[in-house]
C-alpha positions, 0 to 999 in steps of 0.5 A, a space after each residue: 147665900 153663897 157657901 164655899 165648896 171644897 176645892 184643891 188646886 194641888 190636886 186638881 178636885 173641885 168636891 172631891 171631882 177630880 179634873 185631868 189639867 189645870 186649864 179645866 179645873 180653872 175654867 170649871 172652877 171660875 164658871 162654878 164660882 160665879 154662878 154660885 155668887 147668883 145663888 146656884 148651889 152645886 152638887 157633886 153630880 152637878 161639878 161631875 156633869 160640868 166636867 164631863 162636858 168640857 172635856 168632851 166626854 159629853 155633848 151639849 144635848 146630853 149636859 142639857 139632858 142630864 142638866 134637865 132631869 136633874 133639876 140643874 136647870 
């Protein structure tokens, strides 16, 4: 069942996860929305670990890694 999650294009936060451009929050925002539409509940830490990787603060391995042991996979 898909439930909205709290996000505020004013300030740039997808739950309370701030993001530092407007393309990345779209971006971030869109991919969490349709996946949401498949039955994916996101987390906090979860919008945290998408954010991190698109902005190149971590690699793929490391997303699948964190992604892996947090059950986001």
């Amino acid at each position: 069942m898909y439930r909205p999650i709290q996000i505020d294009r004013q300030n740039l936060t997808i739950m309370g996860v701030s993001f530092p451009d407007l393309v990345t929050f779209n971006n971030t925002a869109n991919a969490v929305g349709s996946n949401m539409f498949e039955g994916f509940e996101p987390t906090v830490n979860y919008i945290m670990l998408i954010r991190d990787y698109v902005t190149n603060k971590i690699t793929f391995s490391q997303f699948i890694d964190v992604a892996k042991k947090t059950n986001h996979v």
